[in-house]
Backbone as a ProteinNet text record, in pm:
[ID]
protein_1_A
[PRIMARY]
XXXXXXXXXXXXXXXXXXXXXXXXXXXXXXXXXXXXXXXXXXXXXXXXXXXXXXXXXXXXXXXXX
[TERTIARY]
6831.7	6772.5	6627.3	6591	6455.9	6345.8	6264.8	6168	6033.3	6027.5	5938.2	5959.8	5919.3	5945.1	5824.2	5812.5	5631.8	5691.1	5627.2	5634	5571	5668.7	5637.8	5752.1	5795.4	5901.6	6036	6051.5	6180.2	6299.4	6396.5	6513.9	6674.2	6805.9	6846.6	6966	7062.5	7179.3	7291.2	7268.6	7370.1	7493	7513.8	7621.4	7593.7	7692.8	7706.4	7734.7	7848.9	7878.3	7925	7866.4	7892.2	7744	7657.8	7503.3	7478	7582.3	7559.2	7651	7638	7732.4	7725.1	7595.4	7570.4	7665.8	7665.9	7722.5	7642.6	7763.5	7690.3	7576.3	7446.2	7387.6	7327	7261.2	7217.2	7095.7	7002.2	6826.8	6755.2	6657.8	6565.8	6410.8	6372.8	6223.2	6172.7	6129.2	6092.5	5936.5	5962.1	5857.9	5783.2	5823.7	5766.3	5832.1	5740.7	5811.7	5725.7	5839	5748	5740	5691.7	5649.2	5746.5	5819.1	6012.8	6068.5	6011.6	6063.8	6163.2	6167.5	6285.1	6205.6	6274.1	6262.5	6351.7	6209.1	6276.2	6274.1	6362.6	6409.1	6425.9	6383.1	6444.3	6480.8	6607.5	6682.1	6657.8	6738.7	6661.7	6666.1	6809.7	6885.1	6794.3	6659.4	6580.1	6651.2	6765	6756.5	6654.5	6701.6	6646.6	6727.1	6678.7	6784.3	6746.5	6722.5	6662.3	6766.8	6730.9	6790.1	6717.5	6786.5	6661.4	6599	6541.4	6465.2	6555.5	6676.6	6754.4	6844.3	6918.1	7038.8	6933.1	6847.8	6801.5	6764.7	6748.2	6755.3	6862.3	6959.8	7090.7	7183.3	7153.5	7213.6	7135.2	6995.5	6889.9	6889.4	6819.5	6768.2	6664.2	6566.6	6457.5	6505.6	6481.7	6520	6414.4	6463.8	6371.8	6390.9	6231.6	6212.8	6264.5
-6828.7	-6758.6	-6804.2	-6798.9	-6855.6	-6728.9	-6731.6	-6636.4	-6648	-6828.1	-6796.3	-6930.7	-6909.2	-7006.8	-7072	-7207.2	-7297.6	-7375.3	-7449.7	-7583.7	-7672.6	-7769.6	-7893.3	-7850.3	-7764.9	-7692.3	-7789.4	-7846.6	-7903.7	-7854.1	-7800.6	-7691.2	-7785	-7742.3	-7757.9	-7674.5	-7741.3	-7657.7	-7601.8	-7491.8	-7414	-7333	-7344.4	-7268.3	-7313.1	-7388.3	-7458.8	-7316.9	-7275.7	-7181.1	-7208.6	-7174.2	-7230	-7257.2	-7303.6	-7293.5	-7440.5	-7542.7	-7660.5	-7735.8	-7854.2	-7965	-8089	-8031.6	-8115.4	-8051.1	-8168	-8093.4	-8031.8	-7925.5	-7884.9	-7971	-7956.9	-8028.5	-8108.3	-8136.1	-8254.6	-8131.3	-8222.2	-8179.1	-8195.1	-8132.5	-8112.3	-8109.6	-8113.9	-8043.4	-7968.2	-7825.3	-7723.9	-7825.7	-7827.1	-7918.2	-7822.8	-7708.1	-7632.1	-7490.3	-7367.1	-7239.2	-7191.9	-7163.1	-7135.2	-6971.9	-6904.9	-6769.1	-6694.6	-6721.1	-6642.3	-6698.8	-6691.2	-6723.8	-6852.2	-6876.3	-7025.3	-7162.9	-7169.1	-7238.5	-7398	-7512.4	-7661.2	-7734.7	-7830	-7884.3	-8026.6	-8079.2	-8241.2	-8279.7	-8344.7	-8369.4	-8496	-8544.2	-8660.4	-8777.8	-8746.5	-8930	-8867.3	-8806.6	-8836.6	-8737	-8688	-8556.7	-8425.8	-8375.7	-8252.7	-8134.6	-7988.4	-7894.1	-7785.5	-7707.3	-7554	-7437.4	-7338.5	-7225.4	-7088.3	-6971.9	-6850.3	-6835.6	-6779	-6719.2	-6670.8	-6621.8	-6543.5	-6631.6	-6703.5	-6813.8	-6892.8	-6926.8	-6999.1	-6927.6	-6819.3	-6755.7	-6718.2	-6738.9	-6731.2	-6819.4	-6986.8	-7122.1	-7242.8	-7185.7	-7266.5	-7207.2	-7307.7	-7288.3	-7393.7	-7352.9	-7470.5	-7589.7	-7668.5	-7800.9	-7826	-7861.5	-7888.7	-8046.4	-8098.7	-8272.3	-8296.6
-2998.4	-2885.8	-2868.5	-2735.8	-2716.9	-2699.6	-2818.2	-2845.8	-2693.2	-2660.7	-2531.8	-2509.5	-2350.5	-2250.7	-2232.8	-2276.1	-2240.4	-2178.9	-2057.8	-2044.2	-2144.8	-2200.6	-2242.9	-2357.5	-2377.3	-2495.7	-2520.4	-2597	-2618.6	-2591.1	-2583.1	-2601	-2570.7	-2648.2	-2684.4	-2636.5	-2553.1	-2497.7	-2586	-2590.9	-2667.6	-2685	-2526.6	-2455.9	-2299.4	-2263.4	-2121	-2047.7	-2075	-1959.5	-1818.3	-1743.5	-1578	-1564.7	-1598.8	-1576.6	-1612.4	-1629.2	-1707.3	-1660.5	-1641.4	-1663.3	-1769.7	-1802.8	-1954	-2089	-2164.3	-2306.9	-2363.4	-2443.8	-2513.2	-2629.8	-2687.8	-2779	-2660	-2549.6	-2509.3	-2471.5	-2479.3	-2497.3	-2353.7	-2345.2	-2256.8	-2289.4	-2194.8	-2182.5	-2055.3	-2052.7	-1970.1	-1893.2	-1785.8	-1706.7	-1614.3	-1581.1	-1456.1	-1474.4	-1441.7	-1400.3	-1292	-1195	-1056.2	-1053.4	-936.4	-906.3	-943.1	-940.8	-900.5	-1051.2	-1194.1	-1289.4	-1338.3	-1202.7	-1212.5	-1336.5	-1423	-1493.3	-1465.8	-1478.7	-1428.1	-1510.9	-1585.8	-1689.5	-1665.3	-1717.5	-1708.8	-1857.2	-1824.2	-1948.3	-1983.7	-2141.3	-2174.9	-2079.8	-2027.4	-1909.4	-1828.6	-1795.1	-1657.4	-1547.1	-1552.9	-1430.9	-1468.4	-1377.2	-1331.9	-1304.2	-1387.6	-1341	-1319.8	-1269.2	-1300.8	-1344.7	-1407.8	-1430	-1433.7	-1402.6	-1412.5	-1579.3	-1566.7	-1708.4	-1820	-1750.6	-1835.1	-1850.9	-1736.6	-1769.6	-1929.6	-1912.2	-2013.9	-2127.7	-2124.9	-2260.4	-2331	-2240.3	-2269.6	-2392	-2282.6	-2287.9	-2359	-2376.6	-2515.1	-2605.7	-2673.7	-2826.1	-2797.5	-2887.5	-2938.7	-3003.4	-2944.5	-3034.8	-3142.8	-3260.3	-3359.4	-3390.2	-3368.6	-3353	-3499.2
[MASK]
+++++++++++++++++++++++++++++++++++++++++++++++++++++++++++++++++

């Protein structure tokens, strides 16, 4: 579970769900959170994804380098 949300945060998919089309285990980094809590992610292959605050507290974990 993700104790807090930073940009620049590594994190670590832990449950796809319907919130994902990545596998499970494929990594990120939190790049942006706008007014409206939306949290924006770019993964390692270079996309981009957003999810709410909660989908992501949900479906991360911290990745540990």
């Amino acid at each position: 579970m993700m104790d807090s949300i930073t940009v620049g945060a590594k994190i670590k998919l832990n449950d796809a769900g319907t919130y994902s089309e990545k596998p499970v285990g494929s990594t990120a980094t939190i790049i942006y959170i706008d007014e409206h809590d939306m949290v924006y992610v770019e993964w390692s292959d270079g996309k981009l994804s957003s999810y709410s605050e909660g989908q992501l507290r949900k479906s991360f974990v911290p990745a540990i380098a």
